[in-house]
C-alpha positions in Angstrom: 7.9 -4.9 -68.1 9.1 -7.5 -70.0 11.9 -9.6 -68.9 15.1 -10.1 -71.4 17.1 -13.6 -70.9 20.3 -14.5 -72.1 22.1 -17.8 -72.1 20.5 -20.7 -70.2 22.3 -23.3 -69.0 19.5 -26.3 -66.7 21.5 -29.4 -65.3 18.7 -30.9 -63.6 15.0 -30.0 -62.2 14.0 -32.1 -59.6 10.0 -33.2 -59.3 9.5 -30.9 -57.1 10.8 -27.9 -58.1 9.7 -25.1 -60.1 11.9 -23.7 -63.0 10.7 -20.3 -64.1 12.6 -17.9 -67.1 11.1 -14.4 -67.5 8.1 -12.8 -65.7 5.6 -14.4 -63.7 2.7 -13.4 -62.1 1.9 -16.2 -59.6 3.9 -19.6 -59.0 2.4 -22.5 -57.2 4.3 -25.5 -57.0 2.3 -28.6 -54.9 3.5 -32.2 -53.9 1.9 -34.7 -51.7 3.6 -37.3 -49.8 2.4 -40.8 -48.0 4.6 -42.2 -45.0 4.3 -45.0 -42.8 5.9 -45.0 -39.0 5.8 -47.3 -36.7 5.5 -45.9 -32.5 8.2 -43.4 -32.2 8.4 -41.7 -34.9 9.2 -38.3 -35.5 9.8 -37.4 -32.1 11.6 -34.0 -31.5 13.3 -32.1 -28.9 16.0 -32.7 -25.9 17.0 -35.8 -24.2 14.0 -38.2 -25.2 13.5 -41.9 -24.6 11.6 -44.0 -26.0 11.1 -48.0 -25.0 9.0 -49.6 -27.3 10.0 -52.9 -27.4 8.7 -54.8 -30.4 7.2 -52.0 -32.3 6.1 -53.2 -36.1 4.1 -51.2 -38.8 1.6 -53.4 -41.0 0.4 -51.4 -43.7 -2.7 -52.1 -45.5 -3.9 -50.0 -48.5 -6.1 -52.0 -51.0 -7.0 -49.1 -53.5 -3.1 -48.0 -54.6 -4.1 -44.6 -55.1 -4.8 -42.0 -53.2 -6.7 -38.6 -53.8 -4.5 -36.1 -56.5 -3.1 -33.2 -55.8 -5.3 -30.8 -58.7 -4.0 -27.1 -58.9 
C-alpha cells in the first residue's frame, strides 16, 4: 500500500544514519570504523585496576586505506 507524506521538515542527517520517506522494503545502513589503543583499553566491569606504567601506541599504516565497506 502506498505510503502518503505530508510536510517534511530534515535539520540534519548525520553519516551514519539512514533517512527514509514512504515505504521500504529493506534498509541496510553500514559503517566501518579504525581505532587505535594503547594497553588498557576498553576494559569493562567493577572495580578494575590497571598499572601499566609507560604504556605508548606507535601506529604504523603505510597504505592509507583500508578495505571498503560495499553493500
Amino acid at each position: 500500500m502506498p505510503a502518503f507524506v505530508g510536510a517534511v521538515n530534515v535539520v540534519s542527517v548525520s553519516s551514519s544514519s539512514v533517512f527514509q520517506i514512504g515505504d521500504v522494503y529493506m534498509m541496510q545502513p553500514m559503517s566501518s570504523a579504525k581505532t587505535f589503543a594503547g594497553g588498557g583499553s576498553f576494559n569493562t566491569g567493577d572495580h578494575i585496576e590497571v598499572e601499566l606504567g609507560f604504556s605508548q601506541v606507535y601506529v604504523y599504516d603505510k597504505d592509507f586505506v583500508d578495505q571498503g565497506v560495499i553493500g
